[in-house]
N, C-alpha and C positions, 0 to 999 in steps of 0.2 A: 725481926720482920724479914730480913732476908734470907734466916735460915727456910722459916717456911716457904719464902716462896722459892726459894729453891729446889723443898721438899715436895714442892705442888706443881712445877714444872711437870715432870714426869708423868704426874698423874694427868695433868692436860693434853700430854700427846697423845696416855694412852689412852684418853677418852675420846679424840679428835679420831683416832685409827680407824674404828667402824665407820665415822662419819665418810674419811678416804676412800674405803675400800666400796661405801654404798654408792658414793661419786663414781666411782670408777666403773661398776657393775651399770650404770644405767646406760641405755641408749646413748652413741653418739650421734649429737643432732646432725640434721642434714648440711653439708656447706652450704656457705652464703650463697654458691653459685646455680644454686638450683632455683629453677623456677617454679612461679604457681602456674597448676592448670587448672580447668573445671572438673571436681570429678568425674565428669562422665568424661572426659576425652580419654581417646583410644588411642596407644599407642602405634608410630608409622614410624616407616623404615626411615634411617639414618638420625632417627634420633638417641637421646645418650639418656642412660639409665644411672644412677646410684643406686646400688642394692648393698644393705647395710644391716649384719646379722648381730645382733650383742653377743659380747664375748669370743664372737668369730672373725678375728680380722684377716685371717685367708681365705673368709668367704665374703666378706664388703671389699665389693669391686665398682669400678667403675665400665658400662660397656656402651657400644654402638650395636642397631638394632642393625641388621646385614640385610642385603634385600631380598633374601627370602622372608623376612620377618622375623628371625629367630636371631636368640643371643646364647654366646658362648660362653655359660655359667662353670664355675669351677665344681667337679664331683656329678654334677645332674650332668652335664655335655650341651646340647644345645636345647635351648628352650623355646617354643613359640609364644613370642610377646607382642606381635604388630596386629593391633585388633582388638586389644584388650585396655581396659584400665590397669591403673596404678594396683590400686585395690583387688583384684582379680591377678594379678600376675603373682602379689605378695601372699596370697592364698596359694598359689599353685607350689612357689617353691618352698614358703613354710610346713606344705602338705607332703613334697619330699623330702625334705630336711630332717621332719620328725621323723623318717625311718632308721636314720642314726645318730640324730639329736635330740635331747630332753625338751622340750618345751621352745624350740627355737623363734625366736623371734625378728620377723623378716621386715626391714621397713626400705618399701620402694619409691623414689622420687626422680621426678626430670632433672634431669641436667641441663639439657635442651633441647629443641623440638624444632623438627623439620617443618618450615611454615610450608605447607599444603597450599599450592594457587591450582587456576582455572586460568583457559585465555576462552576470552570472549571476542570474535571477531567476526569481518563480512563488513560488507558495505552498505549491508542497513543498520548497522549498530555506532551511536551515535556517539562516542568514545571508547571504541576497542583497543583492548592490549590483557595484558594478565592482571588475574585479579586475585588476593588471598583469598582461598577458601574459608568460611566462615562455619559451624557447626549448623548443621541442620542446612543448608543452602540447599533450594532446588533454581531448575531453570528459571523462573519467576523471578526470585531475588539477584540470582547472577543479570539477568538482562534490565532488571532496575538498576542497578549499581552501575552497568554500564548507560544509563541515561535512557534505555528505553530504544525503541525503535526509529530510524531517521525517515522510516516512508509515511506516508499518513495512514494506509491501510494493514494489516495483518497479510491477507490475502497478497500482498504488492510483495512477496517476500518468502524464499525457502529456509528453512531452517534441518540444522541434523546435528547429532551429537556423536562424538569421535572420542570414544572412550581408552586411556591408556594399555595399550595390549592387546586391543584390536583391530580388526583391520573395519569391519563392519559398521557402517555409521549406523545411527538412532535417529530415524526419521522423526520431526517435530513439527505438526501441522499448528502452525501460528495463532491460524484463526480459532480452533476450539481450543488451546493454552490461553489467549488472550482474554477469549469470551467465558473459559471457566467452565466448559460444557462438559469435558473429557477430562478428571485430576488426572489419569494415568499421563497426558503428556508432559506433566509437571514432574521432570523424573529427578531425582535425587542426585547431587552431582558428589563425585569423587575426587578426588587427589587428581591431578594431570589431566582432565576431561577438559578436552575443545569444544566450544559450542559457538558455533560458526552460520552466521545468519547473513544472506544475500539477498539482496535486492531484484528484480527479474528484470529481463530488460524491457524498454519502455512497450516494445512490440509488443509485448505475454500481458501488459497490463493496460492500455492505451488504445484510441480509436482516434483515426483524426476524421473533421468535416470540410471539403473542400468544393469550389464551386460558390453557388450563388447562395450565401449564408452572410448573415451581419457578422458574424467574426467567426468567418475560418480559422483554425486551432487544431493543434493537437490537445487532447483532454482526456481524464482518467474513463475507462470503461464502464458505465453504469453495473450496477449487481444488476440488475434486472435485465441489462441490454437494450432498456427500451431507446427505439429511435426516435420518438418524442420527446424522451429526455437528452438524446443531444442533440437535436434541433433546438431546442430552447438554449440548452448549456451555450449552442454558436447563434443565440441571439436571432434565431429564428430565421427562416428564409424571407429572401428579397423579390420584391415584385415583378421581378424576372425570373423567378425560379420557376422550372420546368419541372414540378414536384412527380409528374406522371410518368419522366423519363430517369427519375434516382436510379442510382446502383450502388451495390456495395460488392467494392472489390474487397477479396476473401482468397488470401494463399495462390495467389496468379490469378486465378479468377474471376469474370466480372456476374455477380448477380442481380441481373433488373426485377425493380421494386417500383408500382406505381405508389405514389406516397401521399397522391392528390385528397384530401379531404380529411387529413390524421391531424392537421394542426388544429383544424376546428371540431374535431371531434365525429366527422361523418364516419367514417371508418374506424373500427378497434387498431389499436396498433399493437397489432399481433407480429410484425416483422421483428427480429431480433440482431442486434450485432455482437462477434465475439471482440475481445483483446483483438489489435491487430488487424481489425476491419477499419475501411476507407471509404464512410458515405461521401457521394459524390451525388451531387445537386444540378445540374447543367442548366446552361441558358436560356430561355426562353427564346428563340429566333424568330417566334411568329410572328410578323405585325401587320398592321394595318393603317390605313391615312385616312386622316378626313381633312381637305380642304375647300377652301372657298368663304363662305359667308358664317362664320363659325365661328364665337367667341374666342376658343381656343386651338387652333388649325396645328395640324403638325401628325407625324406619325407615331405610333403607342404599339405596345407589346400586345399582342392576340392574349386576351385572358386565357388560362388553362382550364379547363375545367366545364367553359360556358359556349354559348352561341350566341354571339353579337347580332342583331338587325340595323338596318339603315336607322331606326330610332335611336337605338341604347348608344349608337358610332357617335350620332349629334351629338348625343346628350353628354356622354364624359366626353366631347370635344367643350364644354361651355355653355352647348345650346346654340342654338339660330342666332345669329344675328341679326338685330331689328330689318335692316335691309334684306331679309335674305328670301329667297322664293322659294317657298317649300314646297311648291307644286310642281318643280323641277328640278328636284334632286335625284343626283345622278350618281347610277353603282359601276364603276370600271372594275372590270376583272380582266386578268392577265394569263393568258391559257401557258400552257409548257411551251410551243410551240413557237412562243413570242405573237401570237395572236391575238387582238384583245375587240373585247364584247362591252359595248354602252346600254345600261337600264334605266331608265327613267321612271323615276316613282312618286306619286301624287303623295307628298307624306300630310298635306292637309285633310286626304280620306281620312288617311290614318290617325291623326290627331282629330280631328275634330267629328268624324264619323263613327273613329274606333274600328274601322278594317283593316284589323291585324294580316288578311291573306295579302296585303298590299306589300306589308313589311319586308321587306327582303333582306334572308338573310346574311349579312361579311362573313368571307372566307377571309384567311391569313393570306393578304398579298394585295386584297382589295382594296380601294380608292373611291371615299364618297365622297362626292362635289356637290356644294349646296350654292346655285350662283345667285348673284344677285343683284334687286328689281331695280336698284338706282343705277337709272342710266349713265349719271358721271363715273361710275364705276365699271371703267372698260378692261370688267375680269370676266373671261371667257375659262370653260373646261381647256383650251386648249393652253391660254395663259396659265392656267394652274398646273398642266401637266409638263409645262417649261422646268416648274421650280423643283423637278423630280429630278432624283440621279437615274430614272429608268425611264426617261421621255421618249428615248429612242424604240421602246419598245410599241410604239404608241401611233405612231407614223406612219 
C-alpha cells in the first residue's frame, strides 16, 4: 500500500498542475477595498480607480482621477474618465489594449469615490448648510432636504443658482418652481452648486395700516393689493375713521384716496396697494353737541359721508326727553370769526306735521339745545352753554 501510494503521489500533482495554472490564469478579483456603486454612476474627479488587466500586472494599477477628469494610464498616457461609468471606461481601454493585446481583459472598479455635495443656503431656507449630492437631484429635492422654505409664501423670497466655475448666477423664480408651472426652473444640480435662497426684506413684501383701524399692524401684502383686504386683515375701521380723507404713502409719497363707501360695498374697490405701502386712516375731527332735554346729551363725531338735521341730532342723542319742548329747539352755530347765530326750530311741525323744510340742517361744530317745559328744571340755553369748553365763544 505504500508503494502505490507513493507511485500515485506524482500522478496527483501532475493532475492538480492544470488545475494551478487555470487558478492562476483567472481574473484577480477586486480588493476588499473597493466599493459598490450603481451602475449608472459616473465617474468625478478625485476619485480612485482599480483597473485590473489578467495576465497584465504592469497594466493593474491603481489611479486617482486628476481634475481635469483624466487618468494616467500606463501605455495609452492619459485617459478621460470623469463622466463615464465603470462599464464605459473598461470598454475604452480594452478597446485600446486590443491593438497590442490578444483578447485583453479589462475589469474597472472604485476604490473610492469623491462624495459629491451641494450647499443650500439664505435666510429662507429652514436648515441650511451642505448637503450630499444624491443622483438625479434637482432644485426641488435639494430644498426639500433642506426642510423647505421658512417664509409662508414663494413670492416672499429670491432664489439663484451659483454653479461651480462660474461667475453667473441661475436665476430661480420660486413661485413657478413651487407651483410646477415652468419644469425648466427645476434645474439639475451638480457637484459643488450653491443654491442660495433669501428672504426679501419685510418692506418688498408687507404693507402696514395705521390710524383709526381695530388693529393697526404690519401684515403681508395681499396678491391682489386689494385695500379691502387690509382693512378687514386691521379688523376694520373705527367709528372715527375719516375714510374720505385715507392716503397711502408710497416711496416718500403721500397719495389721497377717498375710501368712504368701499367697506359696505358702494364703491368697487379699485384702489390698489404695493409691498411697502402705508394706508393711513385719520381721524375724524368733525363733531357736533346736542344738549339739553336729551336722553343722551354729550358731543359725537360728525358722521362721514351723511348730513345730519336737528331730527336725526335728537335722535342718536336718545330722543327727547319726556320734559323736553320740541317747539323750541335750538341750532347754535359758530361762524370762524368766533361769531355765533341762534335758530330756533318748531320740531313738532316737523314731527307731527312732517315739514321736513323746518328741519335744519348740523354742520360739524354745531350745538342743538332741546330745553325743557318743567319749570323745576332751571336749564336755560345759556346754562347748557356753560358746560362747553367753548362758552367763551358764545358771549
Amino acid at each position: 500500500m505504500k508503494i502505490n501510494h507513493l507511485i500515485l503521489c506524482p500522478m496527483l500533482i501532475l493532475s492538480l498542475a492544470p488545475v494551478a495554472r487555470a487558478q492562476e490564469a483567472t481574473p484577480t478579483s477586486p480588493p476588499s477595498t473597493t466599493i459598490v456603486v450603481p451602475r449608472n454612476y459616473r465617474i468625478a474627479v478625485d476619485d480612485v480607480l482599480s483597473i485590473r488587466v489578467m495576465n497584465q500586472p504592469d497594466l493593474s494599477v491603481q489611479v486617482s482621477v486628476l481634475p481635469d477628469g483624466k487618468i494616467s494610464y500606463p501605455i495609452l498616457g492619459d485617459v478621460k474618465v470623469a463622466g463615464f461609468t465603470t462599464e464605459q471606461i473598461s470598454r475604452r481601454i480594452t478597446s485600446a489594449l486590443a491593438k497590442r493585446f490578444v483578447r485583453p481583459q479589462v475589469t474597472v472598479n472604485v476604490m473610492s469615490r469623491q462624495i459629491d455635495q451641494i450647499s443650500v443656503i439664505g435666510s429662507a431656507i429652514r436648515t441650511p448648510g451642505n448637503r450630499n449630492l444624491k443622483e438625479g437631484w434637482r432644485v426641488l429635492d435639494a430644498l426639500a432636504d433642506a426642510g423647505g422654505l421658512s417664509v409662508d409664501k414663494p413670492g416672499w423670497a429670491t432664489a439663484y443658482l451659483l454653479r461651480r466655475g462660474s461667475t453667473l448666477p441661475i436665476p430661480i423664480n420660486l413661485v413657478r418652481l413651487m407651483t410646477n408651472t415652468d419644469p425648466n426652473e427645476n434645474q439639475p444640480l451638480k457637484a459643488g452648486d450653491m443654491l442660495f435662497i433669501q428672504a426679501l426684506d419685510p418692506s418688498q413684501i408687507q404693507v402696514s395700516v395705521l390710524g383709526e383701524v381695530a388693529a393697526p399692524r404690519l401684515m403681508p401684502a395681499p396678491e391682489d393689493g386689494s385695500v379691502l383686504t387690509v382693512l378687514s386683515t386691521a379688523g376694520g375701521p373705527t367709528p372715527r375713521a375719516a375714510l374720505s380723507r385715507a392716503s397711502i404713502f408710497r416711496r416718500g409719497k403721500s397719495i389721497p384716496i377717498n375710501l368712504q363707501g368701499i367697506t359696505d360695498g358702494k364703491i368697487p374697490d379699485t384702489v390698489k396697494m404695493e409691498p411697502g405701502d402705508t394706508l393711513m386712516i385719520p381721524s375724524n375731527k368733525l363733531q357736533y353737541s346736542v344738549i339739553g332735554a336729551v336722553n343722551s346729551p354729550g358731543t359725537r363725531d360728525y358722521p362721514e359721508g351723511e348730513t345730519l338735521t336737528v331730527m336725526t341730532a335728537i335722535a342718536r342723542s336718545g330722543g327727547q326727553a319726556r320734559d323736553a319742548n320740541i317747539k323750541e329747539a335750538t341750532l347754535v352755530r359758530v361762524a370762524e370769526d368766533g361769531t355765533s347765530t341762534r335758530t330756533v326750530i318748531n320740531m313738532e311741525e316737523v314731527l307731527k306735521k312732517g315739514d321736513t323744510s323746518k328741519d335744519i340742517p348740523v354742520q360739524p361744530g354745531d350745538y342743538v339745545f332741546l330745553p325743557s317745559k318743567d319749570p323745576k328744571r332751571k336749564f336755560g340755553i345759556l346754562d347748557a352753554l356753560s358746560f362747553l369748553p367753548y362758552v367763551q365763544l358764545f358771549r
